[in-house]
N, C-alpha and C positions, 0 to 999 in steps of 0.2 A: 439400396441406394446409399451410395459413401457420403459422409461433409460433405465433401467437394459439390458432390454433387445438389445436394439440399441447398446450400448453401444459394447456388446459383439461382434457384427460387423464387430470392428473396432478394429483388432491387432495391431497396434501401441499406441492404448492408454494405455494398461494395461504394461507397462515398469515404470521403475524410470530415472530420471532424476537427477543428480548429489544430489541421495540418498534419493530423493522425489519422489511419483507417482507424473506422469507427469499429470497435467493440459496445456490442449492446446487451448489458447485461439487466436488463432492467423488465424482464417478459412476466414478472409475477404480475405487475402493473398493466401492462397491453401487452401483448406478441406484437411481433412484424407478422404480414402479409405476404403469400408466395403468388407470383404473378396470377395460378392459376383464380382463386380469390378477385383479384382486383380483376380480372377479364370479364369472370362471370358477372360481376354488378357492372361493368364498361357494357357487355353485352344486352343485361335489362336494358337498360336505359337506352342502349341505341337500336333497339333492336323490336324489342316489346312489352314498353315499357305502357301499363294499366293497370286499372285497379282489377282486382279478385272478385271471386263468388258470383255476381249478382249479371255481370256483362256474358254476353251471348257471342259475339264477334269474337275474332280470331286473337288476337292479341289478348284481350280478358281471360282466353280459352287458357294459351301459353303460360301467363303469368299465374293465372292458378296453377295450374299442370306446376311450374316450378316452384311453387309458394305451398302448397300441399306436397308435393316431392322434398322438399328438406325435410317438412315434419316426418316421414317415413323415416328419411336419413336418419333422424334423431333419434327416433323409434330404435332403429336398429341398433343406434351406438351405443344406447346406455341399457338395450334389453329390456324396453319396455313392454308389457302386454298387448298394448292398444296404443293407435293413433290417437285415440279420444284421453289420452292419460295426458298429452304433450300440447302446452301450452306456450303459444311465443310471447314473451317479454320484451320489455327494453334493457333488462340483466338481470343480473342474481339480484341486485337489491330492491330492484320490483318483485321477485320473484317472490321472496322473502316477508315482502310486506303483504304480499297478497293473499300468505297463507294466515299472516299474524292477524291482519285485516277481518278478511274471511271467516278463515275456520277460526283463531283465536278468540277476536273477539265473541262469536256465538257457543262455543264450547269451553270456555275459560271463567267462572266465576270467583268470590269471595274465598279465600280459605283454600284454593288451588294452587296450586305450583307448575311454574313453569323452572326449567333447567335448563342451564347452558354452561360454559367454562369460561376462564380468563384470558383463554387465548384470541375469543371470539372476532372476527372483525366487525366494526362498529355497524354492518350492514347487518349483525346477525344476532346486534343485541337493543339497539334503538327500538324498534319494532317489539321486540319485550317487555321492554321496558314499558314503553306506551300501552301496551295491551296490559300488562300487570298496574299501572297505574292507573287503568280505566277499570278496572274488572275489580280490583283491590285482592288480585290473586299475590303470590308473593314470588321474586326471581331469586332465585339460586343458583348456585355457581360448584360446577364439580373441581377440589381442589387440584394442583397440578403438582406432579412431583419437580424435585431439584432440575433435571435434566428438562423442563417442561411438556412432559407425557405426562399420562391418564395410566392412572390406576383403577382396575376394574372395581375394587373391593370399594374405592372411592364414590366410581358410580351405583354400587350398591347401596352404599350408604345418604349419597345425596337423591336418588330417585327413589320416592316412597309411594304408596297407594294415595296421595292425594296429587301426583305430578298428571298433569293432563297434555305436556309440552315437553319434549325433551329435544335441543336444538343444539347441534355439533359441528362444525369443519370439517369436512374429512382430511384435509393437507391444510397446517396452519401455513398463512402467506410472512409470518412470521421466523417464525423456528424451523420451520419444514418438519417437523412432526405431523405422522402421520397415523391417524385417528383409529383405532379399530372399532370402527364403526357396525359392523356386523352384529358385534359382542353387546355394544351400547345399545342396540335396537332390540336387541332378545332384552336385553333387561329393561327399556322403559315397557317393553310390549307385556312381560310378564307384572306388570305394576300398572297397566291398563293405561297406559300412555302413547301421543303414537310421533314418531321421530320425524324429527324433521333435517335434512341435512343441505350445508354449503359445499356445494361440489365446484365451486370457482376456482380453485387451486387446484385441484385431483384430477376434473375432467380433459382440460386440455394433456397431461401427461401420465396417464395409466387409464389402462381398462378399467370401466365401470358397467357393473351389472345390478343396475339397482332391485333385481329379481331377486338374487342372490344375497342382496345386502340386507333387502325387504322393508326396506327405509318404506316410511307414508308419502313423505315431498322428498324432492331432490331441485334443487336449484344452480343453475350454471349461467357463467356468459358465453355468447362467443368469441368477441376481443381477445382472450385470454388462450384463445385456443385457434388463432391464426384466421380468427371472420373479422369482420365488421365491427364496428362500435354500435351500441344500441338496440343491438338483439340478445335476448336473454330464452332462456327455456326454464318451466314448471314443472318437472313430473310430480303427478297426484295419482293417487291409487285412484280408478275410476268412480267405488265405490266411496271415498268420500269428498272428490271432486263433485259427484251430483250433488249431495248436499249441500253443498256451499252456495253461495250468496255469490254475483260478481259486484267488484268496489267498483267497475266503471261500467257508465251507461250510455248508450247511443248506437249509433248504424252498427252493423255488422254483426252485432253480439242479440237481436231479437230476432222472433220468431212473429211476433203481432202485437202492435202497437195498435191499443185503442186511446181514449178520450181522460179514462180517469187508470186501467189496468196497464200492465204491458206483459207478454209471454218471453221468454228466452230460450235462445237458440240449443238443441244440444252442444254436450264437449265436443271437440274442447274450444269451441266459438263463441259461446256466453260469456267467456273471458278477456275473449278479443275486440273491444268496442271500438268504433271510429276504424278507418282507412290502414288493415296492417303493417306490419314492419316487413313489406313484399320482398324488397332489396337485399336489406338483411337478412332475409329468412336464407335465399337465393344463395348471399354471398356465405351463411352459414352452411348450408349442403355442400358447399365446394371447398371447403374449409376441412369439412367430415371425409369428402373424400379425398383429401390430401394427405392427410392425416392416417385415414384408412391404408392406404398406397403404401405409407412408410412401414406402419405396424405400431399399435400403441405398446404393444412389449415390446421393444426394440428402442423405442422413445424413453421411454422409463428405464431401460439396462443404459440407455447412453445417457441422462441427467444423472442416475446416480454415481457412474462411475467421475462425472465432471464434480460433484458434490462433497465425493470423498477423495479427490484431487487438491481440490481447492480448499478439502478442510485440512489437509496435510500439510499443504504448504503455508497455509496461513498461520496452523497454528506453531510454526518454527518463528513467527515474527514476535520478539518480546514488546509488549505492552497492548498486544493485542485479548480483547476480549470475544468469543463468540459464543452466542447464543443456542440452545437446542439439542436434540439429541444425535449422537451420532450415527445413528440410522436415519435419516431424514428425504425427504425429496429436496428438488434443485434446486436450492436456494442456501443461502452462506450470510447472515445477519450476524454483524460486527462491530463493535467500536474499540477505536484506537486513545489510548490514555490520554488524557489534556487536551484530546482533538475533539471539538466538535463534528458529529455527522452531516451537517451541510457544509464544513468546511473539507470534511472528507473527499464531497462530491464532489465542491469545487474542483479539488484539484486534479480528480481524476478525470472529470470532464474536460481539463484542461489538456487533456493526454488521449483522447476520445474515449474517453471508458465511461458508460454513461449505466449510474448506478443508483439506488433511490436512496435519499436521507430522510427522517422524520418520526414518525409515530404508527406509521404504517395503517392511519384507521381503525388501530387495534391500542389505544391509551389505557385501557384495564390492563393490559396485558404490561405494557410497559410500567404500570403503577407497582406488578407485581415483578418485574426483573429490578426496579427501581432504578429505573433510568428514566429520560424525559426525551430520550429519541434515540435510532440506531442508525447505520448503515446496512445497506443489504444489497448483494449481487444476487441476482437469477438466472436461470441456467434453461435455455431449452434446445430443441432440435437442432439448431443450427451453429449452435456455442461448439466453439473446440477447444483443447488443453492448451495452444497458444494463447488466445483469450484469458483465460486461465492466470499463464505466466505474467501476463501484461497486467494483469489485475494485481498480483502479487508485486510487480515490479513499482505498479502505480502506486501502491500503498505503503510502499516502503519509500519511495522520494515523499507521498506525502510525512510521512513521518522523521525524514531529514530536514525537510524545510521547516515544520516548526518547533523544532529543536532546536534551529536557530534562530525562530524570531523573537 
């Protein structure tokens, strides 16, 4: 399938924007949605739409059939062992809280260490934080080099026999640094620790085999990865998913409710209390299979080659600054001299280039480039090197206009 063809998709892209075709480079934030996505949730809803599990009739029947059919899908995507490993969320940052919640707080004491880096996004260090300031364990932070990568010998050094938590990014939404997370999980595992990782940036654009990676959690949304808002995924190794406690309680997630006890459902439904995320789950399968269709190697050969396009050309522009290393996934994080990053946006929103200004939800991170916020374009499936040139072309008018004001 060529651009062109993807392209067409995806009906939000073919508008203008304050008089300009819309360039959207802003996918590290949300993807856009390809029709096939928006039909399947058009379809629940007009079609069969009911709750799950418990209903006998025909409709109840369907929407489970599609609501257990995604988790397969997810199964498949990221190569996990078992359906009973795959948990639906409302996103990574529930995802994240659930293992901090859960397994953190009951496995986490005094004098323990949890481990994370500076890249973290704030979805992946809050949750830490509150766990280490409950538990009076202590948080550490793997240093980062100049270029903002990871040094193995680094995590050598910051993961010791008292780390019970070791929690990474695999694709910072950042620098676009991309994590060798494989390496980092042999080493908390040989220090009796068990990994946890943010697959929010990585999973929508490269193959993930968390088999292979042998991570403990994996956490992802689907927004980011051409689904729905609001639906998230867990993977837990099954063996310490039983273990765990569920943070929420009510319908769906028990097994028998008495007077003063309650029993809980097997995985992965103990997890899921109240009325599931049906829709989303639905619109995430169709999402996977979209996705699937194009090829995630082929997705990843085409962000990198836009990545190192766009760092090319940008970096010919004088006063410009960017961030990361030069191996990176799709994303180009910048600031232009005496320019503010929301003035950046402005002006390129002005020209339909819609790009994200701020701190990215990652302020440690920014504490340590010593900046108080950036610029950053994102790159995915459907982005081409025209988009690209406009980006470059956009940033260069911004940079004539406030040289004259």
């Amino acid at each position: 399938m060529n651009i062109h063809d993807i392209r067409a998709h995806f009906p939000i892209l073919h508008q203008q924007v304050n008089g300009n075709d819309l360039v959207y480079l802003d996918s590290a934030a949300t993807s856009q949605k390809p029709l096939a996505v928006i039909e399947a949730l058009s379809t629940y809803y007009k079609e069969y739409n009911s709750n799950v599990h418990r209903g006998v009739h025909t409709l109840g029947t369907k929407a489970t059939d599609g609501y257990e059919g995604a988790r397969e899908k997810v199964r498949r995507f990221i190569n996990a062992k078992s359906m009973q490993e795959i948990i639906f969320t409302r996103g990574a940052t529930t995802a994240l809280n659930i293992v901090a919640q859960s397994y953190g707080l009951t496995n986490v004491k005094e004098g323990d260490e949890i481990v994370i880096t500076y890249m973290e996004h704030h979805a992946n260090v809050i949750p830490w934080q509150q766990v280490a300031k409950i538990t009076g364990a202590t948080l550490k932070y793997i240093p980062l080099q100049e270029d903002g990568t990871i040094d193995l010998k680094d995590v050598e050094e910051t993961v010791t026999s008292n780390t019970k938590i070791v929690s990474v990014m695999l694709v910072s939404n950042v620098l676009g640094t991309i994590n060798p997370i494989k390496e980092i999980t042999e080493i908390a595992h040989k220090n009796g620790a068990v990994m946890v990782v943010d697959g929010a940036q990585s999973t929508p654009h490269m193959k993930v085999d968390v088999r292979d990676l042998d991570c403990d959690f994996y956490a992802f949304s689907g927004h980011k990865m051409c689904g729905p808002t609001g639906i998230g995924v867990l993977y837990g190794k099954k063996q310490l998913l039983e273990n765990m406690e569920p943070v929420e309680f009510g319908g769906e997630m028990i097994d028998f409710v008495g007077l003063q006890e309650s029993t809980w459902k097997e995985l992965p439904w103990k997890f899921e209390a109240g009325t599931p995320i049906i829709a989303g789950a639905i619109g995430l399968g169709a999402a996977i299979d979209f996705l699937e269709d194009i090829g995630l190697e082929a997705i990843e050969a085409h962000e990198h080659k836009l990545a190192q396009y766009a760092l090319e050309q940008l970096s010919q522009i004088n006063g410009m600054t960017i961030y990361g290393p030069k191996h990176r996934a799709g994303l180009v994080t910048f600031n232009i001299d005496d320019v503010h990053p929301h003035d950046v946006a402005t002006v390129l929103d002005a020209e339909g280039i819609a790009v994200r200004a701020g701190h990215h939800c990652a302020q440690p991170l920014m504490k340590w480039l010593k900046v108080s916020a950036t610029a950053r374009a994102s790159f995915y499936l459907y982005n081409t090197e025209e988009e690209v040139d406009k980006l470059v072309a956009g940033i260069k008018k911004t940079k004539e206009y406030f040289s004259n004001v």
